[in-house]
DSSP file (Angstrom, degrees, kcal/mol; ACC not computed):
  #  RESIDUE AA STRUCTURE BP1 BP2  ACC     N-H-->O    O-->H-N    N-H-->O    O-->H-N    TCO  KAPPA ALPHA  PHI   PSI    X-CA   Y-CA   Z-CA
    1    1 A X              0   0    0      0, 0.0     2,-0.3     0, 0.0     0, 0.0   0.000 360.0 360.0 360.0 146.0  -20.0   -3.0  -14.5
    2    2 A X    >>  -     0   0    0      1,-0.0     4,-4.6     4,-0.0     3,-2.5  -0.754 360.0-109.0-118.6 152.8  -21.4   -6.1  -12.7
    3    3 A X  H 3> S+     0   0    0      1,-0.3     4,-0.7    -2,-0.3    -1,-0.0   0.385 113.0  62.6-119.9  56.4  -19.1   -8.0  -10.7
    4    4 A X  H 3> S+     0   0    0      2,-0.2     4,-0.9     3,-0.1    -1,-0.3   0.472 107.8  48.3 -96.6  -5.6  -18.5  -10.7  -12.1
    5    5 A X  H <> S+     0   0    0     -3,-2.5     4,-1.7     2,-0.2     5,-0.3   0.827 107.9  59.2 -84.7 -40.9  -17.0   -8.4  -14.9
    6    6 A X  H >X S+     0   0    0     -4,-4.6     4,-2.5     1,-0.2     3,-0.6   0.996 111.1  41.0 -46.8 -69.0  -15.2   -6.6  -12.1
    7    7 A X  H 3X S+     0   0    0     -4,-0.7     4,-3.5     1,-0.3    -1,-0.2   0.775 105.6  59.0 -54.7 -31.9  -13.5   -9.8  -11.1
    8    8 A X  H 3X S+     0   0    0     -4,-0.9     4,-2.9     2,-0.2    -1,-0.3   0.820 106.0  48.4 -92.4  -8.8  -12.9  -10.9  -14.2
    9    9 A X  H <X S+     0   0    0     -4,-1.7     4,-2.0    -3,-0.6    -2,-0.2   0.939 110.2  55.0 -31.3 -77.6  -10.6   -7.5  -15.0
   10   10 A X  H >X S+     0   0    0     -4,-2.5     4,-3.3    -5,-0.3     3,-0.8   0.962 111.3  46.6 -44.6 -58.8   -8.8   -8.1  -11.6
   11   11 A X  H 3X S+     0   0    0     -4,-3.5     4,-2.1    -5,-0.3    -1,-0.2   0.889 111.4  46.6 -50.4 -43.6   -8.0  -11.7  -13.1
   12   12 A X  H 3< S+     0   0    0     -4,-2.9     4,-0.4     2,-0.2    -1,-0.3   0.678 115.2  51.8 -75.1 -10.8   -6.8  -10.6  -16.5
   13   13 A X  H <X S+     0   0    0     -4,-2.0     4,-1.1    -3,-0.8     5,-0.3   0.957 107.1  52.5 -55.1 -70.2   -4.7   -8.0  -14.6
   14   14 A X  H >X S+     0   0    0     -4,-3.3     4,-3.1     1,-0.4     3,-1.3   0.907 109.9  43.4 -26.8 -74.9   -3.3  -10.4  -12.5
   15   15 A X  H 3X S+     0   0    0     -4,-2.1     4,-1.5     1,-0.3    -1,-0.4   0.903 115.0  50.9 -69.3 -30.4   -2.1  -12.7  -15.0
   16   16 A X  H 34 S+     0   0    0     -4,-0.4     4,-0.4     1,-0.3    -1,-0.3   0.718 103.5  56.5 -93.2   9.9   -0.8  -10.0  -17.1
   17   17 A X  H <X S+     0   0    0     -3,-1.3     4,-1.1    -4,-1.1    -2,-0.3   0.610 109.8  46.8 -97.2 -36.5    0.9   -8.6  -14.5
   18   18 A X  H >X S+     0   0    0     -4,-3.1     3,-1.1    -5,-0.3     4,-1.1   0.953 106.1  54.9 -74.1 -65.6    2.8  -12.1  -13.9
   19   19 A X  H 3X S+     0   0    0     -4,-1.5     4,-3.3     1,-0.2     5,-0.2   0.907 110.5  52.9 -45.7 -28.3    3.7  -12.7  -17.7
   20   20 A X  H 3> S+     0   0    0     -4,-0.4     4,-1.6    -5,-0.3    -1,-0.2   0.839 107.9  44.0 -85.3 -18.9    5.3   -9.1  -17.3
   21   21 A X  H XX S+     0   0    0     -3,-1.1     4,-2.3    -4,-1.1     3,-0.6   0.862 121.3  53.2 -80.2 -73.4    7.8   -9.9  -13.8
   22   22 A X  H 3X S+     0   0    0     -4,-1.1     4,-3.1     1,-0.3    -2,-0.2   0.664 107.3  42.4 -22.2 -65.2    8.4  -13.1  -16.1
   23   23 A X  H 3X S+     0   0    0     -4,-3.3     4,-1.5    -5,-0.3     5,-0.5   0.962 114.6  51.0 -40.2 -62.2    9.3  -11.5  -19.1
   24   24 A X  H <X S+     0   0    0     -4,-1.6     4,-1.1    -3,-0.6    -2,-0.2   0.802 107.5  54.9 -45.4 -41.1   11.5   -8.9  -17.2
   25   25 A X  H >< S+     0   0    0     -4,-2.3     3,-0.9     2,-0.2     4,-0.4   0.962 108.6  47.0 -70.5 -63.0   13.3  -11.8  -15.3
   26   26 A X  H >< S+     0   0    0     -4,-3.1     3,-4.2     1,-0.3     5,-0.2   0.620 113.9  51.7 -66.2 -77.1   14.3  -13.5  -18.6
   27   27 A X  H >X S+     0   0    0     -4,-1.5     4,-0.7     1,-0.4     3,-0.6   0.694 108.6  47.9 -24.4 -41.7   15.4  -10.2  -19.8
   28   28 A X  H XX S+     0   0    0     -4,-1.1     4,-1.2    -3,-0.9     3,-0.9   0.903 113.5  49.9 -80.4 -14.7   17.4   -9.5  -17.1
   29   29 A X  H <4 S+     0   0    0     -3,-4.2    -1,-0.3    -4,-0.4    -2,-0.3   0.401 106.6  49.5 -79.8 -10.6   19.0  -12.8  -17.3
   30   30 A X  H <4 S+     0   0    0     -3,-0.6    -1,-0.2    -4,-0.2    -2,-0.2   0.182 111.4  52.2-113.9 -14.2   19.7  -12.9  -20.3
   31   31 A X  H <X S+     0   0    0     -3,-0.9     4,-1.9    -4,-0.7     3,-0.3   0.677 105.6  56.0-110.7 -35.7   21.3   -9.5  -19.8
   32   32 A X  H  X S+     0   0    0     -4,-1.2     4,-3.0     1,-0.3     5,-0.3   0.779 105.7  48.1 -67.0 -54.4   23.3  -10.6  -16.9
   33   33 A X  H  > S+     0   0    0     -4,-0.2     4,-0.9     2,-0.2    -1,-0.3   0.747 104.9  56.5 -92.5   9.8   25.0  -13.3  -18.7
   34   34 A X  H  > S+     0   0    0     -3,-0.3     4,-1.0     2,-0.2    -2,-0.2   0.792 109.5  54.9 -64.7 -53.9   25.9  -10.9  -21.9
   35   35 A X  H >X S+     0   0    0     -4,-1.9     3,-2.6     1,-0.2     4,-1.8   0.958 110.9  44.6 -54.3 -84.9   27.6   -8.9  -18.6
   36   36 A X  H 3< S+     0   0    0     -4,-3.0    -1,-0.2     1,-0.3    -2,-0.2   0.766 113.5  44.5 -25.3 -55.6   29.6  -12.0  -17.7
   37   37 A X  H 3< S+     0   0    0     -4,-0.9    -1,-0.3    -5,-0.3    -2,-0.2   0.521 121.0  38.7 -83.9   4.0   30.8  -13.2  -21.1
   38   38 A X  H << S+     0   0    0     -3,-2.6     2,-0.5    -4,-1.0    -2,-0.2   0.596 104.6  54.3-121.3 -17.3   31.8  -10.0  -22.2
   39   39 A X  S  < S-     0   0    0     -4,-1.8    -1,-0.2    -5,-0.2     2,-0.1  -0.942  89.1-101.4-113.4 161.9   33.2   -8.1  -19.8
   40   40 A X    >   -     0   0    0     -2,-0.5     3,-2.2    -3,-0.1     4,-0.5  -0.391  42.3-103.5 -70.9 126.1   36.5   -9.3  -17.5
   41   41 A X  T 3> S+     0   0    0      1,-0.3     4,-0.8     2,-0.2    -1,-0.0   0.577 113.1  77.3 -52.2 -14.4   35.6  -10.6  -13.8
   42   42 A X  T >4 S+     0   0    0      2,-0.2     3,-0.6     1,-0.1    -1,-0.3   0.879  89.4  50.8 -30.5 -60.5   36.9   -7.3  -12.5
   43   43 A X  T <4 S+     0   0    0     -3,-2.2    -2,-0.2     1,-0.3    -1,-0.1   0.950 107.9  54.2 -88.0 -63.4   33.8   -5.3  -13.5
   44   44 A X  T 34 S+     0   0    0     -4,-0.5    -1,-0.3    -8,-0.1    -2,-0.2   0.602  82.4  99.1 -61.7 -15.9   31.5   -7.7  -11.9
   45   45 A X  S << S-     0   0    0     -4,-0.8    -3,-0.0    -3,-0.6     0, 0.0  -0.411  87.1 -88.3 -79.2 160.6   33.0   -7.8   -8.5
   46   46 A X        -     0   0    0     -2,-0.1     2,-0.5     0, 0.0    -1,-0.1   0.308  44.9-126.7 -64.4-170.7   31.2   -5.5   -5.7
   47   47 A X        +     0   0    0     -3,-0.1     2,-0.2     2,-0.0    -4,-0.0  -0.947  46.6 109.9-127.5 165.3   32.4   -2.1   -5.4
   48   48 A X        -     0   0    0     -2,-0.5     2,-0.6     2,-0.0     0, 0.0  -0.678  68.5 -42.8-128.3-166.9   33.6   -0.1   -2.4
   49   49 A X        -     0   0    0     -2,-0.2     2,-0.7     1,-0.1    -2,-0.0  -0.643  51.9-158.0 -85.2 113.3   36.3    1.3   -0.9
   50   50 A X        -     0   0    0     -2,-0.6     2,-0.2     0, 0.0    -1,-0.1  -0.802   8.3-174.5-103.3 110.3   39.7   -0.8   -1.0
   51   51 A X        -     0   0    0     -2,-0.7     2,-0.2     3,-0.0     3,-0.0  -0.619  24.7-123.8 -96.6 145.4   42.7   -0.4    1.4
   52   52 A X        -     0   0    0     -2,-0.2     2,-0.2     1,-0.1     3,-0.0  -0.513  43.5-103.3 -76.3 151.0   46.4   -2.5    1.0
   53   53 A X        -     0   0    0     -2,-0.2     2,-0.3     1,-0.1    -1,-0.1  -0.596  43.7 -93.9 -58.6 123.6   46.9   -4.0    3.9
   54   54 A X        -     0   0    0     -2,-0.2    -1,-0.1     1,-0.1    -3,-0.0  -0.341  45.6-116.0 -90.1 144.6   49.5   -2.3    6.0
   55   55 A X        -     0   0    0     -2,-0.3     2,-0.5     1,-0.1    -1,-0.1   0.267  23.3-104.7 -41.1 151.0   52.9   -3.5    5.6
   56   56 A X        -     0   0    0      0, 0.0    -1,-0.1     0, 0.0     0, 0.0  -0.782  42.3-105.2 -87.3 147.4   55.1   -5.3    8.2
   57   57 A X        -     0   0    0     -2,-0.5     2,-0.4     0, 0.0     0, 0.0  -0.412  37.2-134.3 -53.5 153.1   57.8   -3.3    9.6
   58   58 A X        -     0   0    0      1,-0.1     3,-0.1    -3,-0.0     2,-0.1  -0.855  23.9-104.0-116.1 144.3   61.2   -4.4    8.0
   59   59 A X        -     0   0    0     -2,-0.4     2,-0.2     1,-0.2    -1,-0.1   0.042  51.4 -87.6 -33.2 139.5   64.5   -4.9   10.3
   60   60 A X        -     0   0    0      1,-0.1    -1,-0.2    -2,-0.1     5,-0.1  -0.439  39.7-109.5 -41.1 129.2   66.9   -2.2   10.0
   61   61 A X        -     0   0    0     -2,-0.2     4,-0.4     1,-0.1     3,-0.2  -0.395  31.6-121.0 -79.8 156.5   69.4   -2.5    7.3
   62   62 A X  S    S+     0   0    0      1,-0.2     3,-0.3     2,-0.2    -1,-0.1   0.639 116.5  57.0 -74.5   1.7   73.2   -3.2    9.1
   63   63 A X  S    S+     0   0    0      1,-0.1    -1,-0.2     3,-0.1    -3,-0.0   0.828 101.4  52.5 -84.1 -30.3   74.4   -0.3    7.6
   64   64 A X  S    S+     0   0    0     -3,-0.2    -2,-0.2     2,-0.1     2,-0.1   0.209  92.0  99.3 -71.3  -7.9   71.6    1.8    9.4
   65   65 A X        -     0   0    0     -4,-0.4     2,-0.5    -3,-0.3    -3,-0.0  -0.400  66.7-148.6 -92.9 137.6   72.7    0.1   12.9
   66   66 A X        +     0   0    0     -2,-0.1    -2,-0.1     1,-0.1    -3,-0.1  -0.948  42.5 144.8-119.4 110.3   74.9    2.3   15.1
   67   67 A X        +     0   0    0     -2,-0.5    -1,-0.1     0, 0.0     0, 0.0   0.208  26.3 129.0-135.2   7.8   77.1   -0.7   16.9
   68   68 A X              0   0    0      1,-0.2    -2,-0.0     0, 0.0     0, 0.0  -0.492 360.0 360.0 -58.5 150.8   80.7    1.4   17.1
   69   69 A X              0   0    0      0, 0.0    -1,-0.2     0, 0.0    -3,-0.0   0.207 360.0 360.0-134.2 360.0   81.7    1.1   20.4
């Protein structure tokens, strides 16, 4: 192989190695907004672990008050 044939191999690599990340982003874009418009914004949001907030304490009821004196 001479190398200008070598080079020109690297080149036709090159470029077909770009039309394929190309392709793949459309795909995936295209896949992405299928996700959106079909499933409910739930599904899309990140995932981890989710705690409630802890409550405020609530006041005593007046029946629950010991005020005899």
């Amino acid at each position: 192989m001479m190398y200008f044939q070598l080079l020109q191999v690297i080149a036709a690599s090159c470029l077909m190695t770009l039309a394929l990340v190309l392709l793949l982003r459309a795909v995936e874009q295209r896949a992405l907004r299928w996700f959106r418009r079909h499933l409910s914004p739930r599904y899309l949001k990140p995932c981890g672990v989710r705690r409630r907030a802890p409550q405020a304490p609530q006041a005593p009821a007046a029946s629950d008050t010991d005020e005899s004196v």
